[in-house]
N, C-alpha and C positions, 0 to 999 in steps of 0.2 A: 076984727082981731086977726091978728099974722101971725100964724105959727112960725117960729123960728128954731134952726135944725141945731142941734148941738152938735159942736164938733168937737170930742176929744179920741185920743192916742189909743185905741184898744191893740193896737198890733206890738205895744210894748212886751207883751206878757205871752206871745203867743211864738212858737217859731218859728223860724227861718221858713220856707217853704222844702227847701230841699234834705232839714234837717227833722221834718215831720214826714216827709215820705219815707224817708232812710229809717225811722223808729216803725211806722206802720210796716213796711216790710219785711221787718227784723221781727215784730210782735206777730205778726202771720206767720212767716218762718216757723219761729218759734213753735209755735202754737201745732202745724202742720208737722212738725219733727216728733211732737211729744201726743202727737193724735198718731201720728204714723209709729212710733213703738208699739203705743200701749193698745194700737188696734189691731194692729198683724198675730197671729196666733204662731205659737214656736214650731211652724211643723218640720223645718231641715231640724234641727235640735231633737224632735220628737223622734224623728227618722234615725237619727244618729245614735240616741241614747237606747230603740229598741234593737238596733243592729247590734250596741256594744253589749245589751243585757241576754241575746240570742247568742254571740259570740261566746260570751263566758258562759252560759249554760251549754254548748256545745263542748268548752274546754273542762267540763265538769265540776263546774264554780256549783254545781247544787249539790254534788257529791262531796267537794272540797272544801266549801268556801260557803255553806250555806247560811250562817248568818249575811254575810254581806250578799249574796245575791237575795234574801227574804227582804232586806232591806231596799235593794235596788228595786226588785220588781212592782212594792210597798209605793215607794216614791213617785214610779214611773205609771202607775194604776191614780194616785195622786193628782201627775200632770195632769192626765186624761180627764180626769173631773174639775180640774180647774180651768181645760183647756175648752172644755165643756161648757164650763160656768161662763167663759168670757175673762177667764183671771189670767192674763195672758204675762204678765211678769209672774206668777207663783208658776204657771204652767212652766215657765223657760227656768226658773230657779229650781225646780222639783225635777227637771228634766236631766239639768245641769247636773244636779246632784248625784239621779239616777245613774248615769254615764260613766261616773265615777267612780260609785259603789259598785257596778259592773264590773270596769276596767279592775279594780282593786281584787273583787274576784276571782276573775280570769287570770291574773296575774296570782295569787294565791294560789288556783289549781293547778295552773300550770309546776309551780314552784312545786308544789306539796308531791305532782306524779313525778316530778324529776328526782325528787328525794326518793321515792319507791321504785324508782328506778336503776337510781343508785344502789339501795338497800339488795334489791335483787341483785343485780350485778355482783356486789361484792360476796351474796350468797352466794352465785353461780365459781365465781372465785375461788373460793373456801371448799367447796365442794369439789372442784377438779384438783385441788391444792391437797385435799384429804384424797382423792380418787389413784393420786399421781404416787402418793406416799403407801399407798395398798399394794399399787404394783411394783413398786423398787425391792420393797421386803421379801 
């Protein structure tokens, strides 16, 4: 008995050679970009958001502005346990957030002592304005 080889066409269905490395590379790529976000922890982001939530508690966002720094501190305490947990997109979204709620803050205190700054001023005003009018009489 002779075995005999069968020959048919299996390379019809398969591709190119140069267009199955180009797809495995790009599938690696791929794969290495989306392993490479979701494995890096947010810590410039983490650095960034406790600098801005330290910045507006120095500009008296806890004095001025204490709902939005309760919120920012909330969020940023958040990251931390996400960042903890390995949840490295909620950690950078809660971070992101934090930063924000911060800045909005600081910018709130700021606003609100410039208003009492004002206020005083135009007391200070009024008051040399009534001081001035005591001595002409």
């Amino acid at each position: 008995m002779e075995l005999k080889t069968m020959k048919s066409r299996t390379d019809t269905f398969s591709f190119p050679p140069s267009r199955g490395l180009k797809l495995a590379a790009l599938a690696l790529g791929s794969s290495l970009l989306l392993a490479g976000c979701a494995g890096n922890p947010p810590t410039e982001q983490y650095a960034v958001t406790q600098s801005a939530v330290n910045d507006a508690v120095s500009a008296g966002g806890t004095e001025f502005a204490a709902v939005e720094m309760k919120t920012a501190q909330d969020k940023l305490k958040q990251a931390e346990i996400a960042m903890h947990d390995k949840k490295y997109d909620q950690a950078r979204m809660l971070a992101e957030q934090a930063e924000w709620d911060a800045r909005v803050a600081e910018r709130k205190a700021q606003a609100m002592k410039a208003e009492q700054t004002q206020k005083d001023s135009q007391q200070g005003v009024q008051e040399l304005r009534q001081e001035s009018q005591r001595t002409v009489q």
